[in-house]
C-alpha positions as CSV (number, residue, x, y, z in Angstrom):
1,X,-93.8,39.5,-22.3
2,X,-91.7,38.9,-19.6
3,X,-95.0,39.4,-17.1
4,X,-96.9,37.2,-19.2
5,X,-94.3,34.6,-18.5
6,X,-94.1,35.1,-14.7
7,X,-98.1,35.0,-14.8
8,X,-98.1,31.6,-16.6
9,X,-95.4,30.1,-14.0
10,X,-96.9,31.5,-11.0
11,X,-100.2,29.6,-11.9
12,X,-98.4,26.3,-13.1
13,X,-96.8,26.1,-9.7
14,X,-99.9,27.0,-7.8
15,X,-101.5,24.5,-9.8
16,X,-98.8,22.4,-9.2
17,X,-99.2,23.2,-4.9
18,X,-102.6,22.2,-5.2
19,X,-102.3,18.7,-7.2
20,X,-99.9,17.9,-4.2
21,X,-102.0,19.5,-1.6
22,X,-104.7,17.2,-2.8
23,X,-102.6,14.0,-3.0
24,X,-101.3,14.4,0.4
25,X,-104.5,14.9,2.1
26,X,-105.6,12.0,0.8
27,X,-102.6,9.9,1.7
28,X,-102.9,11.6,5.1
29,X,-106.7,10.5,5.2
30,X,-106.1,6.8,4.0
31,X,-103.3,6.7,6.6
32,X,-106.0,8.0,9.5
33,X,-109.1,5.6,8.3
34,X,-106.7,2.5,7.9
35,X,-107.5,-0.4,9.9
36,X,-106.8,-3.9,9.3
37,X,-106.7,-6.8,12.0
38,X,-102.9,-7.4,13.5
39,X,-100.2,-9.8,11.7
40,X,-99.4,-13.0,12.9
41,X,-102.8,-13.5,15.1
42,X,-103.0,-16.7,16.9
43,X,-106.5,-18.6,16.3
44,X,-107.8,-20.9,17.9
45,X,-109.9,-24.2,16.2
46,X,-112.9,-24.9,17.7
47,X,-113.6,-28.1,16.1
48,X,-112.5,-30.3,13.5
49,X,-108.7,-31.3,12.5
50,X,-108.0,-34.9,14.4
51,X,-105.1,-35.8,12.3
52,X,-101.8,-34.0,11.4
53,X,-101.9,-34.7,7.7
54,X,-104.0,-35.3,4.6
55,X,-104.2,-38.7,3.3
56,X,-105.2,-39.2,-0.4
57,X,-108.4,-41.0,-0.8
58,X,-110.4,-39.6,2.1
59,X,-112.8,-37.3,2.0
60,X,-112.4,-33.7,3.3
61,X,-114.5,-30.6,3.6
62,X,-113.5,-27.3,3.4
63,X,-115.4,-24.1,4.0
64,X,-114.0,-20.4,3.3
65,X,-115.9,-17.3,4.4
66,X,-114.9,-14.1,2.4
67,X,-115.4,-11.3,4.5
68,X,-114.9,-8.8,0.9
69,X,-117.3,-6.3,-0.7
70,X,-120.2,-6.1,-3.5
71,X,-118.3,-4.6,-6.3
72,X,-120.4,-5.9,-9.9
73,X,-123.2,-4.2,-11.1
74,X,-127.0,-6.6,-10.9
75,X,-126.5,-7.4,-14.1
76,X,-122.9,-9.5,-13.3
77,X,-123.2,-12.7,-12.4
78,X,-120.7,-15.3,-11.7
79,X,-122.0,-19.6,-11.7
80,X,-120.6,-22.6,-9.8
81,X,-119.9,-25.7,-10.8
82,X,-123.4,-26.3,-9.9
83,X,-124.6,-24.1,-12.5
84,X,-126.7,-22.7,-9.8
85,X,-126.6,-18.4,-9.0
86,X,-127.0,-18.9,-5.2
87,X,-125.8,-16.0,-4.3
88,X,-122.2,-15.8,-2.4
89,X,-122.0,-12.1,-2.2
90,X,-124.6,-9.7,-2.0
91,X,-124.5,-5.7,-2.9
92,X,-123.1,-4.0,0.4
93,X,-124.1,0.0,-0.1
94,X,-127.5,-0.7,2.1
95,X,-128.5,-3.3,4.9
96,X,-129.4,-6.9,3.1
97,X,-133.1,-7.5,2.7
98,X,-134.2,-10.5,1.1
99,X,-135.2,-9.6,-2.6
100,X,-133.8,-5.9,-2.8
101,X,-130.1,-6.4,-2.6
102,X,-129.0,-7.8,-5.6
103,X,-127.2,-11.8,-5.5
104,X,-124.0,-12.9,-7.1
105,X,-122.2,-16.0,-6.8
106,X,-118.6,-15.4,-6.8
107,X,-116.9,-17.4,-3.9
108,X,-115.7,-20.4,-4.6
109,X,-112.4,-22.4,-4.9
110,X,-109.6,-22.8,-7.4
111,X,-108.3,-26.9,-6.6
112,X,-105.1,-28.6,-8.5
113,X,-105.1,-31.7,-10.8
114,X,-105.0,-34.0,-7.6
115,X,-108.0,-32.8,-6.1
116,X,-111.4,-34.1,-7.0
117,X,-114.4,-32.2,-5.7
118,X,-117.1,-34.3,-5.1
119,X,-119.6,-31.2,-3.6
120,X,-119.6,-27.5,-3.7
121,X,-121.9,-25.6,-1.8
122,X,-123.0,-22.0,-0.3
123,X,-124.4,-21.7,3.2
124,X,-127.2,-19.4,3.3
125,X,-126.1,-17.6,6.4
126,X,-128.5,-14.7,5.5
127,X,-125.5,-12.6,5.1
128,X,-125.9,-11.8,8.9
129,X,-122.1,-11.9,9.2
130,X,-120.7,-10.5,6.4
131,X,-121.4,-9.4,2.9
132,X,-120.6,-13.1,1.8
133,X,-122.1,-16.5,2.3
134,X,-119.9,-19.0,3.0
135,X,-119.3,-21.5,0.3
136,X,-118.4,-25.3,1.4
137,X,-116.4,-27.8,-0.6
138,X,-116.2,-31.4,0.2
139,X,-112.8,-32.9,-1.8
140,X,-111.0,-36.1,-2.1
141,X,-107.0,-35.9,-2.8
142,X,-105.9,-38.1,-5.8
């Protein structure tokens, strides 16, 4: 009985090794392929901001570029305020080509009560940049 016993605890713990074996190797390998872009990078405006501040009715425009991945299956689809699908993000596993990768429209903005969006848009970019288009608000403050 008793070598029953030590059999049974000798697997559990090398059981045990190899559940933490595993999890460190993959900490160790998300440590090694880690790579983001440094903190606090200074950048630098081409164009555009004349003034310091907003002023409330003037028309703005805005443009974000999300530089994310393709995560939703072709049949999940995400509509703008346009009520247009014209496609923000595209699936990422393979290079884009025009009518195999499948389209979703999921960048856009979230505004407060004292913004009023007066036109939302994507820029077809082609996706040569990124997995994203870039989307383009234009907004007046209240």
């Amino acid at each position: 009985m008793k070598k029953a016993f030590k059999i049974a605890g000798i697997s559990l713990l090398a059981l045990l090794a190899l559940l933490v074996l595993i999890v460190l190797g993959y900490v160790v390998y998300v440590a090694a392929e880690y790579d983001r872009i440094e903190d606090n990078v200074q950048l630098t405006v081409d164009e555009g901001a004349t003034e310091a501040a907003a002023h409330t009715g003037v028309e703005y425009g805005i443009v974000t570029y999300n530089i994310g991945f393709g995560a939703y299956s072709p049949d999940f689809s995400f509509f703008l305020d346009s009520g247009e699908n014209d496609g923000t993000c595209r699936a990422a596993e393979i290079p884009y080509t025009e009518g195999v990768n499948y389209q979703t429209a999921l960048d856009g903005f979230v505004v407060s009560d004292n913004v009023e969006v007066t036109k939302v848009r994507n820029i077809d970019t082609g996706y040569k940049f990124s997995d994203h288009n870039p989307v383009e608000m234009t907004f007046v403050l209240k």
